[in-house]
TORPA-921967 format. One record per residue (C-alpha): residue number from 1; residue in three letters; y, x, z. Coordinates in steps of 0.5 Angstrom, whole numbers, padded with zeros to 4 digits. Layout:
residues N
NUM,ala,Y,X,Z .
...
END
This chain:
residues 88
1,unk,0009,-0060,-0024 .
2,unk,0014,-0053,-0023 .
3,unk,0020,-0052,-0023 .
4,unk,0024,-0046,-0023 .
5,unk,0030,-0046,-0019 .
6,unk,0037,-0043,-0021 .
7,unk,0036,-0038,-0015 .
8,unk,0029,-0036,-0016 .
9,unk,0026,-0041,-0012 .
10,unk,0019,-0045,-0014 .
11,unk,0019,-0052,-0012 .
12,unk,0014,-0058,-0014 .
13,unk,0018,-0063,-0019 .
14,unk,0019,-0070,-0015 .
15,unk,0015,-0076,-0018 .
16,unk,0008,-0073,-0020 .
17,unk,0002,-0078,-0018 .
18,unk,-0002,-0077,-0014 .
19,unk,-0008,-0077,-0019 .
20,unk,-0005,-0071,-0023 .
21,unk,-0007,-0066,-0018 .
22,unk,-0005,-0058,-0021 .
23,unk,-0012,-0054,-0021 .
24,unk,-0014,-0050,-0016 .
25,unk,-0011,-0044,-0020 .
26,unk,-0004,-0046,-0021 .
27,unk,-0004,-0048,-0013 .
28,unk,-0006,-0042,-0012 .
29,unk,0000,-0039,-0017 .
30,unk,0005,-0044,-0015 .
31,unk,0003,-0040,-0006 .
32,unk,0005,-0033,-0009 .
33,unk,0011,-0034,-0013 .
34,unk,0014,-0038,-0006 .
35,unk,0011,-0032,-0002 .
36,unk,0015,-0027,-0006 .
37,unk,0021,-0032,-0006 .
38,unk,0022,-0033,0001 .
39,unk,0020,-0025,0002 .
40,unk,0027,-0024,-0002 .
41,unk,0031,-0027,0003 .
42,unk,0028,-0023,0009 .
43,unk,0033,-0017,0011 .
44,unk,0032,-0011,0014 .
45,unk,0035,-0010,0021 .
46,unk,0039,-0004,0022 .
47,unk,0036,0001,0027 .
48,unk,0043,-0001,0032 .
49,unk,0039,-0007,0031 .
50,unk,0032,-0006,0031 .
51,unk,0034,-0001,0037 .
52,unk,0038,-0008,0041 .
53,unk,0033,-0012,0039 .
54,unk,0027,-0008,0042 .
55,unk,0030,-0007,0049 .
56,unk,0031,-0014,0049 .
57,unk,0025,-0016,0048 .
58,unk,0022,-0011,0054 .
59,unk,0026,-0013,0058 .
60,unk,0025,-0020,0058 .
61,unk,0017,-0018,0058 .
62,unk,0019,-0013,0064 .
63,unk,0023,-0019,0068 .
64,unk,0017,-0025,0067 .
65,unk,0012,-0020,0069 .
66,unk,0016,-0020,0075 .
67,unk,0016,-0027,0075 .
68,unk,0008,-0027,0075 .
69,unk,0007,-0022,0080 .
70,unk,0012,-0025,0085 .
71,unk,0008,-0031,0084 .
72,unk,0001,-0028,0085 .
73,unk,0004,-0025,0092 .
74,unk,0006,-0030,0093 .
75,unk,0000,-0036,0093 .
76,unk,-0004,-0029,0096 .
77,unk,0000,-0030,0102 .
78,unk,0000,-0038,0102 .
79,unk,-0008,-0038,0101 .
80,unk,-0009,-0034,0106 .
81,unk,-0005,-0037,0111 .
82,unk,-0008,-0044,0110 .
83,unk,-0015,-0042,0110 .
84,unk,-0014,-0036,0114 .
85,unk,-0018,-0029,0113 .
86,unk,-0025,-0029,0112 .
87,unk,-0030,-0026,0117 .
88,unk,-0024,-0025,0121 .
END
């Protein structure tokens, strides 16, 4: 029911019936053997990356904040020109 690959990968043969379910424990093997493979091709980022990746990241956080609050003003001021200003 699983394969070996040549590059470390475990994968599901083809063909198997439906019938022929593996038991919940070679399921569970077959998770962990693909979770350490797919764990191997990760790689880390350098620190010159790591570095450009976080500034990218806050500055879009920066940018849509900016966005957010434009807008938040921006129906402030429309709700209060259409309705007008409580008690006033």
């Amino acid at each position: 029911m699983v394969q070996d690959e040549p590059k470390g990968e475990v994968v599901a043969v083809g063909g198997a019936s439906r019938e022929k379910k593996a038991n919940i424990f070679t399921r569970f093997i077959v998770f962990i053997r693909q979770v350490f493979a797919e764990l191997r091709k990760v790689v880390t980022p350098t620190r010159k990356e790591l570095l450009k990746f976080t500034g990218v990241v806050l500055g879009f956080v920066i940018v849509m904040m900016a966005v957010v609050y434009g807008l938040d003003i921006l129906f402030s001021w429309l709700t209060t020109v259409v309705f007008g200003i409580p008690g006033a």
